[in-house]
N, C-alpha and C positions, 0 to 999 in steps of 0.2 A: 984326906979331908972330905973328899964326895963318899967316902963308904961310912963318914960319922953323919954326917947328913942324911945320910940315906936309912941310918940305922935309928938317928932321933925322929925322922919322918914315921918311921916306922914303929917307934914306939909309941908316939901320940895317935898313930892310926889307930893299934890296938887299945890303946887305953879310949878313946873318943869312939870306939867300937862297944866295947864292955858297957861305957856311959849311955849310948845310942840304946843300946839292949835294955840296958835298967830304964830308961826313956818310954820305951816300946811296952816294956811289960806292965810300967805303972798306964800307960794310955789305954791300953788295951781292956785296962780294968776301969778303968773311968769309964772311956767309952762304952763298955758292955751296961754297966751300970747306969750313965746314963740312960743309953737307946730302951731298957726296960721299963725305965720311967715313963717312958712315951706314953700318953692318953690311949687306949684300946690295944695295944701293943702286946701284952700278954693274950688279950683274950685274943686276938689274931692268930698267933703261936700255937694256943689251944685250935684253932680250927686248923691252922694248917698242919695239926697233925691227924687231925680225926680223917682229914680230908687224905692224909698221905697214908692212913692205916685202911681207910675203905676201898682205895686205889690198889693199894699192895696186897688187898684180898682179893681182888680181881684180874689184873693185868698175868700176873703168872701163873693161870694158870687157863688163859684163852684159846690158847692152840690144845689144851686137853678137851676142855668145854665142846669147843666147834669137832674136831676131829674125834674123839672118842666118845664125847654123850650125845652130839646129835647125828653123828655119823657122816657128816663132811668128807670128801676128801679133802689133799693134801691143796689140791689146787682151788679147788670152789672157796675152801678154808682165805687161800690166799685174795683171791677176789672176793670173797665177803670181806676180809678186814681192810681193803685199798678201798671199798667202793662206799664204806659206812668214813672213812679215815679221810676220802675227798666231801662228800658232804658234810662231814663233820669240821672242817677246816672254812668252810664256805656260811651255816651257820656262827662259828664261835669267833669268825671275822666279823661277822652284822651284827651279835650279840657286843662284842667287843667297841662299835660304833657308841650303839644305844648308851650305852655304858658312859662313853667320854662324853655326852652330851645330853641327851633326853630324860634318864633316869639315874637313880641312885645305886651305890655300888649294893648296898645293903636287900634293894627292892630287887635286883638282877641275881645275886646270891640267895633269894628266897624262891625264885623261879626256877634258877639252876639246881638248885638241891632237891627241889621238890619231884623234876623229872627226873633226877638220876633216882627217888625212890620210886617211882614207876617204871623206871627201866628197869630193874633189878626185879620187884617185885614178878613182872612179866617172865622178864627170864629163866625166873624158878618154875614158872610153868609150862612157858613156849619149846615147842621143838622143830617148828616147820621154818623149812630157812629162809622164805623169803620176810615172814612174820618179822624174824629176829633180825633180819637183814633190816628192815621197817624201823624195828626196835631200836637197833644199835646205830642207826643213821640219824634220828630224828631225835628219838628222847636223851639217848648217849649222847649226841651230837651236840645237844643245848646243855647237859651236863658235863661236857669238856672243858667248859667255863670256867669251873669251881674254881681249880687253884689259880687262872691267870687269873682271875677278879678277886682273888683275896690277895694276891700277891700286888695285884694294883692298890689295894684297900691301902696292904699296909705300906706302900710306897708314899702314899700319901697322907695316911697317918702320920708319915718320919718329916715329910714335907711339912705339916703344919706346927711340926712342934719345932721350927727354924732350926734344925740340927744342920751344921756347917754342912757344904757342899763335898766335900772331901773325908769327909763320916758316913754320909750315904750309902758308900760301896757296902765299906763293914757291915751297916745294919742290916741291909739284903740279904749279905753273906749269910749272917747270923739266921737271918730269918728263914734261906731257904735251908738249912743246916738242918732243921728242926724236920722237913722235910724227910729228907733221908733218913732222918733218926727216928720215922715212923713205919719204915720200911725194916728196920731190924726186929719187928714186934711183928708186922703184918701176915706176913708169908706164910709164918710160922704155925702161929695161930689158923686160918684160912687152913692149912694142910690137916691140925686138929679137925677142925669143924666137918672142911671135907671128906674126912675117912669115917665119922659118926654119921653125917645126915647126908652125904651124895651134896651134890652140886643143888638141890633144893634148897636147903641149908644153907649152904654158902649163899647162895644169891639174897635169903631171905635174913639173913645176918648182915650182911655188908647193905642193904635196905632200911634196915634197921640201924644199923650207923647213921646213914643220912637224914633217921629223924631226927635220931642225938643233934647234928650238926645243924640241921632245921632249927633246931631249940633255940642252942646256942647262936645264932646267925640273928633270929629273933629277943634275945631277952637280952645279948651284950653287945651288939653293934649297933651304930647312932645312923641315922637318915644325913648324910651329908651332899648336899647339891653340888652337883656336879658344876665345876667352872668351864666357863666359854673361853676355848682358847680362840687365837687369832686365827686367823684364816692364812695359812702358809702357801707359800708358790711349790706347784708341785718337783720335786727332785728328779732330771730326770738322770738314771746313772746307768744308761746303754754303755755309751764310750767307756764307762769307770770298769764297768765287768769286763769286757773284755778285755782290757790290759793283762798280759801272760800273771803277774804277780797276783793279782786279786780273782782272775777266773781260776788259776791255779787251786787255792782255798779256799774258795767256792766250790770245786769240784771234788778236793779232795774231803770237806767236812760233810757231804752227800754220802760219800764213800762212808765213813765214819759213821753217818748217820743211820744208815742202811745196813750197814754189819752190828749193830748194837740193836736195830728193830728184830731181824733175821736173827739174832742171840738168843731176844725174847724171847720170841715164839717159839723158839726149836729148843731150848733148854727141856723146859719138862718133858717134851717125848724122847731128844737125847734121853734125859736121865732113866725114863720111866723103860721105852721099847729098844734102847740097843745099851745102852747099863743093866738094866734089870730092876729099876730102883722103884718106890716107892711116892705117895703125896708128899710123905714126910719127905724125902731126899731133896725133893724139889723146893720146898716149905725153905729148908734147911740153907739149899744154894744162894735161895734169892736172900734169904736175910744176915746172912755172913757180908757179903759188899758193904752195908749203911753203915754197920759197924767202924769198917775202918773209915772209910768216908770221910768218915766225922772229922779224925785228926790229919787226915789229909786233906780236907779241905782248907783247913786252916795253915797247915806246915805250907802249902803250896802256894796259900792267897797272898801269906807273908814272904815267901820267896818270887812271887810276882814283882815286888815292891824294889827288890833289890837287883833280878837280870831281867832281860829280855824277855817277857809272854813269848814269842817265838819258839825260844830255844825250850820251852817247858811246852810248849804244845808239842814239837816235832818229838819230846821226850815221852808225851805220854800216850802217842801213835805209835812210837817206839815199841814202849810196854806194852799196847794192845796187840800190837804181831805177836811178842814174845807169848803172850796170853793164851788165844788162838789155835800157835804153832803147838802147846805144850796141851791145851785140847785136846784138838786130834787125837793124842794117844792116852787118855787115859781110860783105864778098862772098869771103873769103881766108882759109885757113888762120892765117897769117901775124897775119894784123891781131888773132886773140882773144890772141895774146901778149899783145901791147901791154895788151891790155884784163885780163889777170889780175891783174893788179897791184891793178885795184883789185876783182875775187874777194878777192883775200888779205886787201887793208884792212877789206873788210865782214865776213870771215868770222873773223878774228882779234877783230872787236870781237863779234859777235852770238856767237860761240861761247867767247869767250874769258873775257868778261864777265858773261856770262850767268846762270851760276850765283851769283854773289855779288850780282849785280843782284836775283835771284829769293830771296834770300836776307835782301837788306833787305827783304822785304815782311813777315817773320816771323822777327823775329833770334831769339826765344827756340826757334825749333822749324826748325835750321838743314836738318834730314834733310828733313823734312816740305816746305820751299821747294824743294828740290832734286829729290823727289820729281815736285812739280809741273812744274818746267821739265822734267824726262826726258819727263812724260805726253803736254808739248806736241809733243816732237820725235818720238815715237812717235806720234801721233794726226795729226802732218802728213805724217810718211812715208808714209806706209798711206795716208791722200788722197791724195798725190803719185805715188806707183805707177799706182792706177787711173787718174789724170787724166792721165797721162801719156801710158796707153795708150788712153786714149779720145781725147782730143786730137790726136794724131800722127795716131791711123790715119783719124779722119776729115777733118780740116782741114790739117796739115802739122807739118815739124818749126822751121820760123821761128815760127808761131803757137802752138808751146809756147813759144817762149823773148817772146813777148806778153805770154803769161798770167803767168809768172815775173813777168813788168816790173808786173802789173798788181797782182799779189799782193803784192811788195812796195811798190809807190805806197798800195796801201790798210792795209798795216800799218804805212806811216808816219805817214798821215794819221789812223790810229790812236791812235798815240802819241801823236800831236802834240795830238790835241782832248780826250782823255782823262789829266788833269796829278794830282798827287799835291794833294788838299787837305789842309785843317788835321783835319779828322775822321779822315783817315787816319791823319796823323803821330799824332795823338789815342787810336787804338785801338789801332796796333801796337803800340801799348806794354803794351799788355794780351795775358792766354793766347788766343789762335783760339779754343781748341776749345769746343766750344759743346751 
């Protein structure tokens, strides 16, 4: 009798499974469908790709730029980008103020864009480091803006057009998707340009992006006044970090953070001075990841829904060892394709995930978790600069991609010994602040 029970329980699981699925697929198409409808929603999408293709023609290829055209060492290299990467977090905090309060998102997006064309433009000319130190502190620093003020744009584009509370997530998802899917285009291109015109060219192309996106910023986005939020009591969450569970992944998304900065930088000289490779090669490496991205982003956000964020984080710090460790040895441009694949997997779930994961540690105070996980990724940056330039210049550029293997081995092994107890589920339920 209990094994026909057990057998009809289980046949209505799987038919109420199949049903859930065909449930899922038809929402998924609604929802997409609606979320496009949204008022300035597309044109947002268009900038947040102009915005993710003038990025992806710059960022990989910075550790070239500093260290082989202006002649940098490994280490100065690493203290220029900590010391433009702290002033730049200190601007695009105050800019980020203005923004919730005194001006409009549209009037701060026409500032921010306007100095990232003066940074670039400069760059195509500057070679003295302190200049560029000046440059990349101050005019980059207010142009770091870009994407988190369109990405607040369109948060609140999705907010005005009353799209349910529990829709939200997806449209994000959606939105920052587009993102990545302008880095499969970027790199590539950028490696074109840079073997025809030298790094003058590039800077004076990706410049010329930003007037594109100047345009655009101007002729399709609306002056929307900023609303006055309440005046909140400040959170204080001393006591919360240190509890072993939450300073745990705290520590170890640092770690995380910081082997993904130190990737950046050290890929194109990996590829170029101990590969043998090419702009193109590097072009090549970086725009293999978005590609998969894409459907990982989504296979993953959907399996969010259904286990534990946890056990999909600890999975995809997993993949980033295995990543790393298979690094290390390979002798050919060629061969890091193969291996992006699984960059994409790891980087889709540690970044993809991440905020909602950080998010369940503190449901009632969702700013305040998100807060936290930004502070992680800006606090591994900034390690990851310096180390990078320490690391290279004295021991090598395969012995960066070690420490990478090793940083992430120890922020799995992190995860893995440091588990959520019954205290915890216990107190989350309570206000943090303290």
């Amino acid at each position: 009798m209990q094994k026909s029970v057990c057998f009809t329980d289980s046949f209505f699981c799987v038919f109420n499974d199949k049903q859930s699925r065909r449930d899922t697929d038809m929402n998924f198409i609604d929802q997409t469908s609606k979320i496009l409808k949204i008022p300035e929603y597309k044109s947002l999408i268009l900038l947040n790709i102009l915005f993710g293709i003038s990025a992806s023609f710059i960022f990989p290829y910075n550790s070239m730029f500093g260290i082989d055209e202006v002649g940098m060492s490994n280490m100065s290299f690493g203290i220029f980008m900590t010391i433009s990467a702290i002033v730049g977090i200190f601007i695009s905090t105050y800019i980020g103020k203005l923004s919730d309060g005194r001006y409009t998102r549209k009037s701060i997006l026409i500032v921010v864009t306007i100095s990232a064309f003066i940074a670039y433009v400069l760059y195509a000319y500057i070679r003295d480091y302190f200049l560029l130190l000046f440059v990349a502190s101050f005019f980059i620093g207010i142009a770091s803006s870009g994407f988190p003020q369109v990405f607040a744009y369109a948060r609140e584009a999705v907010g005005r057009a009353n799209l349910p509370s529990k829709e939200m997530p997806y449209a994000m998802n959606l939105f920052r998707m587009f993102f990545a899917l302008s880095w499969t285009v970027g790199p590539a291109l950028a490696a074109f340009v840079l073997l025809r015109y030298d790094f003058t060219g590039l800077f004076l192309v990706a410049a010329a992006g930003y007037l594109i996106i100047l345009f655009f910023v101007i002729k399709f986005l609306k002056h929307h006044n900023p609303k006055a939020s309440k005046p909140k009591e400040p959170v204080n969450l001393r006591k919360f970090i240190v509890r072993p569970y939450i300073f745990a992944n705290l520590f170890a998304f640092i770690l995380i953070a910081s082997a993904n900065s130190i990737n950046m930088m050290n890929m194109p000289q990996f590829i170029t001075k101990v590969l043998h490779g090419t702009e193109t090669h590097v072009g090549l490496a970086f725009s293999i990841p978005p590609i998969f991205e894409i459907p990982f982003m989504l296979g993953f956000g959907l399996l969010a829904a259904r286990i534990d964020s946890s056990v999909l984080i600890k999975l995809g710090v997993f993949i980033a060892t295995i990543y790393f460790s298979i690094l290390m040895f390979v002798d050919a441009p060629w061969q890091i394709y193969v291996i992006q694949i699984l960059s994409a997997a790891y980087i889709s779930i540690t970044n993809g995930i991440a905020i909602s994961y950080f998010q369940d540690f503190i449901p009632d105070e969702p700013g305040t978790a998100t807060t936290l996980y930004m502070n992680t990724s800006k606090i591994g940056s900034t390690i990851g600069f310096l180390l990078f330039g320490a690391v290279s210049q004295y021991y090598g550029y395969r012995e960066v991609v070690i420490l990478c293997m090793i940083f992430m081995a120890v922020a799995f092994l992190v995860l893995l010994l440091f588990r959520k107890d019954k205290s915890f589920v216990f107190h989350r339920r309570k206000r943090v602040s303290v």
